[in-house]
SEGUSE-50082 format. One record per residue: y, x, z of N, C-alpha, C in turn. Coordinates in steps of 0.1 Angstrom, whole numbers, plus 5000, padded with zeros to 4 digits. Atoms other than C-alpha are relative to their C-alpha. Last residue first. Example, Ala and Ser with C-alpha at 12.3 -4.5 7.8 and 13.67 -1.06 7.14 Angstrom:
2
498949915000498951375071501149925008/498850095000495551235078501250095000/
***
This chain:
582
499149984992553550004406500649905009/499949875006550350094387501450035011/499449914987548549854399500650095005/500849875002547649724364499950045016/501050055007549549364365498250125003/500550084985552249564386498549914999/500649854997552849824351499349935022/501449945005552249514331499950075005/500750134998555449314347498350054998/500249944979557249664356499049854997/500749904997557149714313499549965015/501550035002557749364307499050095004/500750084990561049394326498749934999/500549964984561649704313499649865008/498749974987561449584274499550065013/498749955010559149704241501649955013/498650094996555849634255501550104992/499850115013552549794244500649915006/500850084994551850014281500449854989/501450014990551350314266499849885005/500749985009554750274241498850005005/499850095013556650134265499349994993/500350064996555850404288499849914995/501549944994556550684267499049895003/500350075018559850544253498550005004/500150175000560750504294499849974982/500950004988559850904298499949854997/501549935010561850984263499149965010/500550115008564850774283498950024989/500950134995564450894317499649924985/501549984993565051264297499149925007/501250005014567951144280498350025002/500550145003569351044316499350034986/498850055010569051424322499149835001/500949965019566451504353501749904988/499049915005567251494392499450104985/501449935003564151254398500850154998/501150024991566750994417499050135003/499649934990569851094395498750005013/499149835002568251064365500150045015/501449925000566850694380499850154995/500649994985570050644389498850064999/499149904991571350684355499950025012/500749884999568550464339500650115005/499649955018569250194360499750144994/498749874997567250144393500349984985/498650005002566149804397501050104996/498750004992562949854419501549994998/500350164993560049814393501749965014/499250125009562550084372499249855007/498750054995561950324403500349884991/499950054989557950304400501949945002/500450155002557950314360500249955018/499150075006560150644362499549855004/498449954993557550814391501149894991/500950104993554250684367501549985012/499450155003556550844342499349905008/498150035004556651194356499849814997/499149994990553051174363501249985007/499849884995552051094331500450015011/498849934998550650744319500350165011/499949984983547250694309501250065003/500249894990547150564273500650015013/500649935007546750274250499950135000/500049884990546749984277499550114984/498750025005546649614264500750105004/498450004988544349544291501249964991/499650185005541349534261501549955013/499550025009541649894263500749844996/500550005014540049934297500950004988/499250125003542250034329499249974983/500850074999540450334347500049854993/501349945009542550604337499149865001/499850045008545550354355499050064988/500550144999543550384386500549974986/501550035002543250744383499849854997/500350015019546850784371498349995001/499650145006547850604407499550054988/500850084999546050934427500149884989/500349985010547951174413498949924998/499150085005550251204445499249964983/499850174994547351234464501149964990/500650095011545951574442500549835006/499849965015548251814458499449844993/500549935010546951714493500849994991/501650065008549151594518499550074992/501249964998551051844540498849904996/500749885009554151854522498850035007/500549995012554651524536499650114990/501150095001554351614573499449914982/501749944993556151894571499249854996/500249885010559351724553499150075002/501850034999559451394577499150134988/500750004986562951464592498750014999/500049864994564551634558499250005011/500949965001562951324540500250155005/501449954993564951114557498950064995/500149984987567951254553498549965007/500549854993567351324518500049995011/499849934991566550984505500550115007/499250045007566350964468501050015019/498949915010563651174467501149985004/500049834992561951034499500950074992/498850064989562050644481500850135009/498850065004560450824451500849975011/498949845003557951014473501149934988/499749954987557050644488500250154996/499050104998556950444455500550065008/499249975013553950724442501449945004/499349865006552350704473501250044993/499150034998551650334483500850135001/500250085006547850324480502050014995/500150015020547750634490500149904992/498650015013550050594523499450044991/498750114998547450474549500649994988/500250065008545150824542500349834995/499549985016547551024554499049904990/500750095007546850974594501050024983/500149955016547951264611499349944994/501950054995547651084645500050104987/500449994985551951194650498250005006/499949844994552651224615499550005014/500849935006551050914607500050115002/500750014997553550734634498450064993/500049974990556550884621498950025007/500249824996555950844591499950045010/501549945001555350474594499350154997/500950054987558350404619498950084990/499749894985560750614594498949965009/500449865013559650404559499750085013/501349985001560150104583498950104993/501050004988563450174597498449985000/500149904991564450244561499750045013/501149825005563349974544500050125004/501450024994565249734572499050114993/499749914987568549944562498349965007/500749864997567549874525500350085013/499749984981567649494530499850155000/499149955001568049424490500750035014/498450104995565549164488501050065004/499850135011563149404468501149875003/499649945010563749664494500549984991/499050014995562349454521501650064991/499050165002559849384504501150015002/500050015009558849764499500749854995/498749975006559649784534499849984985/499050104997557149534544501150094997/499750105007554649694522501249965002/499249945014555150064537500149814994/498449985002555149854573500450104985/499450104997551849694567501350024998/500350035017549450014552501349854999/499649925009551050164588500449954982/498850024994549649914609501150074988/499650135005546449904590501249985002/500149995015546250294598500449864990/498749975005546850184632500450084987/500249875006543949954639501250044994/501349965013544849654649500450164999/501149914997546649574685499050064989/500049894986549949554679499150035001/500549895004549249344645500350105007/501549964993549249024658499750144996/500050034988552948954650498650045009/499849894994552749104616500250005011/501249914994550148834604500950135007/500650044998552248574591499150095010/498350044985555548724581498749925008/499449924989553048924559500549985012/501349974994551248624540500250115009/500050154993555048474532498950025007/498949984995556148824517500049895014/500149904991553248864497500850035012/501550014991553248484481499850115010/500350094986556848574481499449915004/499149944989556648864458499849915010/499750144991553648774437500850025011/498650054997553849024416500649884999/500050095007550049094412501849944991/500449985010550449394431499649954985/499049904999552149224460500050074984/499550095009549748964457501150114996/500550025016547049234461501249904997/500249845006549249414492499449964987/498849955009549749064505500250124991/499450155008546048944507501150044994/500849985017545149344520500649934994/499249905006547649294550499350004985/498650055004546048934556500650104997/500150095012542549064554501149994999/500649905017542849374577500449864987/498849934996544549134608499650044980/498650125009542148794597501050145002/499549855006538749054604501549944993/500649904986536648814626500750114995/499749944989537948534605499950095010/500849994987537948644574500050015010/500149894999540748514549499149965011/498749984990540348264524499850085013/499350155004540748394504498949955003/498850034988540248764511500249875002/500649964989537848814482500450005016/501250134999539948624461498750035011/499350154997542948844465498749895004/499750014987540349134458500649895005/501450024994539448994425500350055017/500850135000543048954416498750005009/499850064991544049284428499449865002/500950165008541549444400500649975018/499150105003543149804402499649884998/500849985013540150004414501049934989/500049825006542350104444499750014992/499049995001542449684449500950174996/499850095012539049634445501550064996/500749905008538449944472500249944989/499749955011540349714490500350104995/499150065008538849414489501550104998/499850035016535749584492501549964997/500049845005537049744529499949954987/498550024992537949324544500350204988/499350135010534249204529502050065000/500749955012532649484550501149904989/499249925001534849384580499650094989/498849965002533849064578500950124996/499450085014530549114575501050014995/499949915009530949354604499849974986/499249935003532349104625499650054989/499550045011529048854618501750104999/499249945009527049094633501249954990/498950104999525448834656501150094999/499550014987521948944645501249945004/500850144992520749074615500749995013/499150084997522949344598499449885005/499450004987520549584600501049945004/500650054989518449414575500950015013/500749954990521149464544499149925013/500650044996523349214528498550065004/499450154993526349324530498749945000/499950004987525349724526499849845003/501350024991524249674492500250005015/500650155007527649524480498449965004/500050154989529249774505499249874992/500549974989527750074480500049885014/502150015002528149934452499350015014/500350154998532049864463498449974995/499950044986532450224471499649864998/500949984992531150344438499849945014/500750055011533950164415498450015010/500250164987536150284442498949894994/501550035006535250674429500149865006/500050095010538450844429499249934994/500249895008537751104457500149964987/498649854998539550894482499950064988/498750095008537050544468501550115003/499650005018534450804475501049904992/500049875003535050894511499849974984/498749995000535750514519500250184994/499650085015532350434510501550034997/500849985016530950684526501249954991/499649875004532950614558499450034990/498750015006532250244556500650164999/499749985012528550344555501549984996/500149825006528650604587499949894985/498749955002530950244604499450164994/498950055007528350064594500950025000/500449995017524850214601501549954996/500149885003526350344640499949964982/498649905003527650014648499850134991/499050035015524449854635501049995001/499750095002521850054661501149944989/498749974996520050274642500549895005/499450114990516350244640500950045008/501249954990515750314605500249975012/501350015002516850144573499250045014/500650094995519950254570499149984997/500250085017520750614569499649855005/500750185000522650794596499749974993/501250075004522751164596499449865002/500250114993525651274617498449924999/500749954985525751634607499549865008/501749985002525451454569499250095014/501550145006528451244578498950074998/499750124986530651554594498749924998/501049914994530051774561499749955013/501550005003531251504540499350045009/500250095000534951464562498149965002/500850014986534951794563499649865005/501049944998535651804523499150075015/502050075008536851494521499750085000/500749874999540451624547498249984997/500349945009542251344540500050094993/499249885005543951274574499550064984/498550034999542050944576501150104999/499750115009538751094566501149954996/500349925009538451414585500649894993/498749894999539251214614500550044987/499150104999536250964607501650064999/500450035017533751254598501749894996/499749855010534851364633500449954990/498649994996534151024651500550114993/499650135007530651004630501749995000/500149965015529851364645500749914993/498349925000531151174679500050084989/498950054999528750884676501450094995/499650055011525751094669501249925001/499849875009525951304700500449964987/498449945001526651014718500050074995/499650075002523150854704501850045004/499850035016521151084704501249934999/500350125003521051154741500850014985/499650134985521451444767499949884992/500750085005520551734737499749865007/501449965002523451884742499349894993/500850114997526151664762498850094993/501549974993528051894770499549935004/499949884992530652054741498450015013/500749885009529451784714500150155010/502150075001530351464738499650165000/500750044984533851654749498650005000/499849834991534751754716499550015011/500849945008534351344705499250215005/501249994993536351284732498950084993/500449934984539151524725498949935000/500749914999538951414687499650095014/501250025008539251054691499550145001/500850064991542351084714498750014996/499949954986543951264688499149995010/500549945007542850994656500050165014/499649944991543650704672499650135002/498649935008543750534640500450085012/498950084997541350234655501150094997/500050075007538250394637501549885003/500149965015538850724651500149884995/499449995002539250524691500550094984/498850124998536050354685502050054995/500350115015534050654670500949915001/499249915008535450864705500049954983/498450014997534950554724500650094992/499150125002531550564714501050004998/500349995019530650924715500549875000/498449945002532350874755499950014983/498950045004529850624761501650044997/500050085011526950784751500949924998/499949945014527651094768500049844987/498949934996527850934804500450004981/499850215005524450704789501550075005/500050045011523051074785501149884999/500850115002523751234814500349934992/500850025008525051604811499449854998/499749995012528451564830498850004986/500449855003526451474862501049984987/501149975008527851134874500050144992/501449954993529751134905499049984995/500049914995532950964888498650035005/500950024987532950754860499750155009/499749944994535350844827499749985019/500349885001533050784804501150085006/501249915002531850454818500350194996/500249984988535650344823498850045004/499449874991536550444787499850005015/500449855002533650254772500950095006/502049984996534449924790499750194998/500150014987538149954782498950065009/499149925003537750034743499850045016/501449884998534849794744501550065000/500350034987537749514756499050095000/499149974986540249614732498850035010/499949884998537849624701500450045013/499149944988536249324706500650155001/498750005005534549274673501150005010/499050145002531549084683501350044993/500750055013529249414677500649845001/499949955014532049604694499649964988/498750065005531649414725500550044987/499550225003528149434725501349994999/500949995017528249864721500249814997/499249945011530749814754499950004984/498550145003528749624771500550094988/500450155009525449874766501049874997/500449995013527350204777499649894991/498750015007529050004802499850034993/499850165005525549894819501450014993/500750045002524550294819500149874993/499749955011527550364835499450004987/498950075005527050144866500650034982/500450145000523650274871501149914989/499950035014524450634866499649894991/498749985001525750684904500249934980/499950075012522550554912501150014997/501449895007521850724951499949954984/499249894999525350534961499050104996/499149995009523350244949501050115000/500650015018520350284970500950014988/500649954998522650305002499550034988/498949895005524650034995499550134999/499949924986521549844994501250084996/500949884999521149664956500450025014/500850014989522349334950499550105010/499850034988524949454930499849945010/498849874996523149614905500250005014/501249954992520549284905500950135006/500250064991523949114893498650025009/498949984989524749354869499949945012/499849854992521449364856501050005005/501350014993521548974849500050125005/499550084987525149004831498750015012/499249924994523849274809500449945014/500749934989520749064802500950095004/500750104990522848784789499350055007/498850074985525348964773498949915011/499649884989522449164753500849955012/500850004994521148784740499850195007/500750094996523848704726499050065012/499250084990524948974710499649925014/499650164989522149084696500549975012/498850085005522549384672500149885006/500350115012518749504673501249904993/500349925009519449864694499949854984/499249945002521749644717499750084988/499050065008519249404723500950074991/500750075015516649634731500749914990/500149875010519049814756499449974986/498950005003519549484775500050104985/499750075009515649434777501450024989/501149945010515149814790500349874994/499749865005518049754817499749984985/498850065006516749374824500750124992/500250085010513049514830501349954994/500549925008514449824852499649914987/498949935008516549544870499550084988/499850085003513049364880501850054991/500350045011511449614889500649944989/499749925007514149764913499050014984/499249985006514449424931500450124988/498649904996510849384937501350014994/500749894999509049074924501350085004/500450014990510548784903499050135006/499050054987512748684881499250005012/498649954993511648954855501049935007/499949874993507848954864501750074998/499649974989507848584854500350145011/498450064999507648604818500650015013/499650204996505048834821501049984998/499750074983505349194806500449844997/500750004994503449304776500749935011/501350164999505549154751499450095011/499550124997508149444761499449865001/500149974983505849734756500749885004/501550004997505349604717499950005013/500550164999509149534713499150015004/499750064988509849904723499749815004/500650024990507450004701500549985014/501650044998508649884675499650025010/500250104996512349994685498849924998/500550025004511850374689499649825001/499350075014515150524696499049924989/500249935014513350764712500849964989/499449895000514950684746499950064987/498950015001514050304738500950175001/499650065015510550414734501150015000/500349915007510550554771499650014981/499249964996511850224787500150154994/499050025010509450054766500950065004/500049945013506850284782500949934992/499949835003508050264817499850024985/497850024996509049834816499850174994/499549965013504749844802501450004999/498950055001503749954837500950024990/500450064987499650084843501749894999/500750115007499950214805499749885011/498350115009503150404812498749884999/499150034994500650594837500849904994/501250084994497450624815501549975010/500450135006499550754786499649895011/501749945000501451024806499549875001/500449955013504951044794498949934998/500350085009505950864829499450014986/501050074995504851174846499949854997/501049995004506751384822499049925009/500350085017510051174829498750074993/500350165004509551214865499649994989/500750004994509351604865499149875003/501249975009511751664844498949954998/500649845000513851504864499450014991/501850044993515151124852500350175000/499249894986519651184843498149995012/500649835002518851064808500350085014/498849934998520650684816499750194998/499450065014517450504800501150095001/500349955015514950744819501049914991/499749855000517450714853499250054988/498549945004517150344851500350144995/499650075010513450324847501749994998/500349975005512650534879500549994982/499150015012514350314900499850104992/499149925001512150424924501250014992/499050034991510150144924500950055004/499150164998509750164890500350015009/498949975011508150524895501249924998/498749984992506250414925501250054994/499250064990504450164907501050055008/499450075003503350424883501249895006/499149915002502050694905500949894988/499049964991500250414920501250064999/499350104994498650284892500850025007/498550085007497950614880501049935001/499850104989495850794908501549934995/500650115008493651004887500949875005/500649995003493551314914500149824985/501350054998496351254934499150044987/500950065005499851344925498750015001/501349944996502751504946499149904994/501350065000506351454935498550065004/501449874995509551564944498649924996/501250134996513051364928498750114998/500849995006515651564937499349894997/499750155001519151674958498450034986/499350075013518352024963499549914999/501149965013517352144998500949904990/500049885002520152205027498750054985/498649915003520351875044499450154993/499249964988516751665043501150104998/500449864991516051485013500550055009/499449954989517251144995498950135010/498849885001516851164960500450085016/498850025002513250984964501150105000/498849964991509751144971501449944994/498849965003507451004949500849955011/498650135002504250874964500950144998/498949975004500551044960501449915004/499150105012496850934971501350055000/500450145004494351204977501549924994/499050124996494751584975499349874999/499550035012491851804980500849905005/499349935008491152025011501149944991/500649895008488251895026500850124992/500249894989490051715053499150094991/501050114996491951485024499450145009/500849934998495851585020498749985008/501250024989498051295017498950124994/501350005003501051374998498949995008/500950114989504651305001498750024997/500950075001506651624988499249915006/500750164992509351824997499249864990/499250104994509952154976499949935009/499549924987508152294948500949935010/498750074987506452154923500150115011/499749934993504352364892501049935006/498550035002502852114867500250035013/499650004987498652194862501950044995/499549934995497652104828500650035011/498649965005495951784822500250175005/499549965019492451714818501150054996/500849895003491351714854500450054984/501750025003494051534866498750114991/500050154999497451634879499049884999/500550045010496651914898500349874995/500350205000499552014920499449984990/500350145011500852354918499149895002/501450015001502752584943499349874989/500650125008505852774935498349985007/499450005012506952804963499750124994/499249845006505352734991500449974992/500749925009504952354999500550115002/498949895009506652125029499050104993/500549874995504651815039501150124991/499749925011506751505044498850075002/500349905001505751175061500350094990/501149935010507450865056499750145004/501350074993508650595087499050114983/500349984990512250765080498650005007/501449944996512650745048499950015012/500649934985514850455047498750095000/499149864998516750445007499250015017/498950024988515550045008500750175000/498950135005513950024978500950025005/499449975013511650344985500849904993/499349905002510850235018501250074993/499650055006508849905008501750075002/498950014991506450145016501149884995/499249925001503150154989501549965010/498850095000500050005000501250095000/
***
């Protein structure tokens, strides 16, 4: 009969014996002998040999290392099982903070096989969800409202976690809440020995709040798990929720923040758990991305190694394929990117109560559509807009009517959405205020265009986010030209885009078939004239803008004319908006 002891934290009523050091402990006759030292519970038989076993808990007498000691019997599974669990054993293998010592005595087939919570609990660390369902059917229905308190958490844990790897909402919030409320059942005592309890149930909230689309509230969650006190720096579910937060804050433009954690995970977490390790590669790749920097970007994603298909949860498969997809719609490939989300959308690992990431798959094609010049078809992909992704949609919506020139269809879907847009992602924030100055511009508010030209530099310079302003390049070193004051404040930060960004817009106009009405790819220079003449400028401004002879805007505007088969400017800026050109 095993103490009811080990629940409560009271050794008192247990016998120790104290070992040399090193002495070893057979475990059964087949196994290799596993060298303990230390304080141990073991019943020694008058012949010599050991009999029955119990795991020593964390608590030990002053002056020996904090532990978990074991002593094993001859064959004496059941037991050495039972007291695993009871020892909250099963937490400490999901949170990676188990000894050595434990987690190879759960290994051991005939032990996991005595309590199937230990072997799904030991799946789940592999990241092996078959066989975490398989260990799961084994236990009764009743064995998780009933029976010892540290059973019965270890089953909610190991459920939670299963959820989490399969994308179900639902039905993770439901065993989160349940573990937390066994948590804080526990003995103060017991719980001040589980420092990595609490941290553990944030790593799994947090992942659920993300797969509803809560950013704020996993944001929270994950930063108070990975910054919890009087858990080891190496333990896994520590590590898992700072790779999170570090993916989280990358995907929310918080590009700084993103790389400290990230740096953090990768410095010491080791081999402490897949899963933050892979997060914060992913957070990297993410960095890389939005400062467009594609060739660390790539190298990031293939240290990360996500593919779908295997058993990743479906944060990890969706924010490593929107990075893809977004890495080739940079490198002038949007034609690719939207193959790529087209298989993603209806993928396996989207099962479950993923409907955010629907959305936010549906929210990236439209616009990868819109880089590929085909605002139309974006517009309609947006239409009407997704709810779990209405911030992204409504900027995109305006940005294709924008491009359509639909001024105040764009203008009317803006004044709509910029009041919620504190909390979105600040790359979106960004893609918001170049439009709204661009409107603003067009109604002849150029003091509002310029507090919003200045907010979005500002704030790109500050995360070094550059990939915001490609869609909205070519209009935005025109507006800079013509500017000098402000482009004396933001002059670093724009000479540190790539070379090839400003050269982005002749890819999309390369892309423009014949039947358009298109009979070559405008030049650099005149992609520049066609932007100021969408804005009004005469041709003497526009000289003075590019600092070039007016003769020279007017061989640039025969050019244009002539490529885009029109013969006035206000047909030219009508085909060159048609195209996406300006």
């Amino acid at each position: 009969m095993i103490s009811d002891d080990l629940e409560t934290g009271d050794m008192s009523s247990l016998a120790t014996s104290q070992f040399p050091e090193p002495t070893t402990i057979p475990w059964a006759p087949e196994t290799e002998d596993l060298p303990v030292s230390g304080y141990a519970l073991v019943e020694v038989r008058t012949d010599g040999s050991f009999g029955r076993a119990r795991l020593l808990p964390d608590a030990v007498p002053p002056g020996e290392v904090t532990a978990v000691r074991m002593a094993l019997a001859h064959g004496a599974w059941s037991e050495v099982a039972t007291t695993l669990v009871r020892s909250h054993a099963v937490v400490r293998l999901l949170a990676g903070t188990a000894e050595p010592i434990v987690r190879a005595a759960a290994e051991i087939d005939a032990v996991s096989a005595e309590e199937p919570v230990l072997r799904a609990a030991l799946a789940v660390c592999r990241g092996d969800g078959e066989s975490t369902v398989a260990a799961l059917a084994r236990i009764g229905s009743t064995e998780g409202v009933s029976g010892p308190a540290a059973h019965r958490l270890g089953i909610a844990c190991t459920r939670l976690a299963q959820a989490r790897l399969r994308g179900d909402v639902t039905a993770g919030t439901a065993h989160e809440s349940r573990a937390r409320l066994l948590m804080n059942q526990l003995p103060v005592a017991v719980l001040a020995e589980l420092p990595e309890l609490p941290v553990l149930l944030d790593a799994h909230l947090g992942s659920l709040q993300l797969l509803s689309g809560g950013l704020q509230e996993a944001a929270h969650t994950l930063a108070r798990g990975a910054a919890a006190s009087g858990v080891p720096d190496e333990c896994a579910a520590r590590a898992d929720c700072e790779g999170q937060l570090a993916l989280l804050e990358a995907f929310r433009g918080n590009l700084r923040r993103a790389v400290v954690h990230a740096d953090r995970v990768l410095e010491l977490a080791g081999d402490a758990g897949r899963a933050g390790v892979t997060h914060a590669h992913l957070a990297h790749a993410w960095v890389h991305l939005e400062g467009d920097e594609l060739e660390q970007a790539h190298e990031r994603l293939e240290l990360a190694g996500v593919v779908p298909g295997g058993d990743w949860e479906p944060w990890l498969v969706a924010s490593s394929l929107l990075a893809r997809a977004r890495l080739l719609a940079a490198e002038g490939e949007p034609e690719a990117s939207l193959r790529l989300l087209a298989e993603a959308t209806g993928a396996t690992w989207a099962a479950g109560n993923a409907e955010w990431f629907r959305d936010l798959l549906a929210v990236d094609s439209a616009e990868f559509l819109i880089a590929a010049g085909e605002p139309q078809r974006a517009l309609a992909l947006v239409t009407p807009l997704p709810p779990r992704a209405a911030s992204g949609s409504s900027v995109l919506a305006a940005v294709a009517r924008w491009d359509i020139g639909d001024m105040r269809g764009a203008r009317a879907v803006l004044g709509t959405v910029v009041p919620a847009l504190l909390g979105a992602p600040v790359g979106l924030q960004i893609r918001s205020w170049l439009l709204e100055a661009r409107l603003a511009q067009d109604h002849g508010d150029g003091e509002r265009a310029r507090i919003l030209v200045d907010r979005a530099l500002r704030v790109g310079s500050a995360e070094g986010l550059r990939r915001p302003f490609a869609h909205d390049w070519a209009w935005l070193s025109g507006y800079l030209a013509r500017d000098v004051g402000l482009m004396r404040v933001h002059r670093g930060f724009v000479a540190s885009f790539p070379p090839w960004r400003s050269r982005q817009p002749l890819v999309r106009a390369a892309a423009v078939s014949a039947d358009a009405g298109v009979v070559g790819t405008l030049t650099e220079r005149e992609g520049e004239v066609l932007e100021l003449l969408a804005q009004m400028y005469s041709t003497e401004e526009i000289a003075s803008a590019l600092f070039v002879s007016p003769n020279t805007v007017k061989t640039h505007l025969k050019g244009i004319f002539g490529k885009l088969c029109v013969s006035r400017r206000v047909d030219a800026v009508r085909r060159g908006r048609d195209l996406g050109l300006c």
